[in-house]
C-alpha positions, 0 to 999 in steps of 0.5 A: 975510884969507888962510889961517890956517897952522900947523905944529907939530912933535911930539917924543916929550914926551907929554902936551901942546896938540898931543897934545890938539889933534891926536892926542885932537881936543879943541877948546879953543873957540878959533875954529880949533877942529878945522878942521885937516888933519893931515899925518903924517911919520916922522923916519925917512923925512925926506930933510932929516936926515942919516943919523946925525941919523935913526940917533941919533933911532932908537937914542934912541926905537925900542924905547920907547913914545914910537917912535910919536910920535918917529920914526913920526908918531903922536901919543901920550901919555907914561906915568908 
């Protein structure tokens, strides 16, 4: 059986599988469990997007308290 391969992409959402998962590294009891490498990126950086892409993500996000997650690869939980 070869490797077992994941890739999840946050958004600035909040609460949810991920931010349990990877940010509060909560096992669920499934075997994969919390052996999981977690490889953080920022939108911001990414040479994938377009300037305007990236500029719309950070007049969207920056300044709020979901920026961490959205635009700098953190993972967080929404408020309220």
């Amino acid at each position: 059986m070869g490797p077992r391969v994941q890739c999840w992409t946050l958004t600035g959402n909040g609460y949810n599988d991920a931010w349990a998962i990877l940010g509060q590294r909560q096992g669920t009891g499934d075997p994969i469990g919390l052996d999981l490498e977690v490889v953080r990126a920022s939108t911001l950086d990414n040479p994938y997007l377009d300037a305007g892409t990236r500029g719309r993500s950070a007049r969207q996000f920056g300044g709020t308290d979901r920026e961490v997650q959205a635009l700098r690869g953190g993972v967080v939980a929404a408020q309220g």
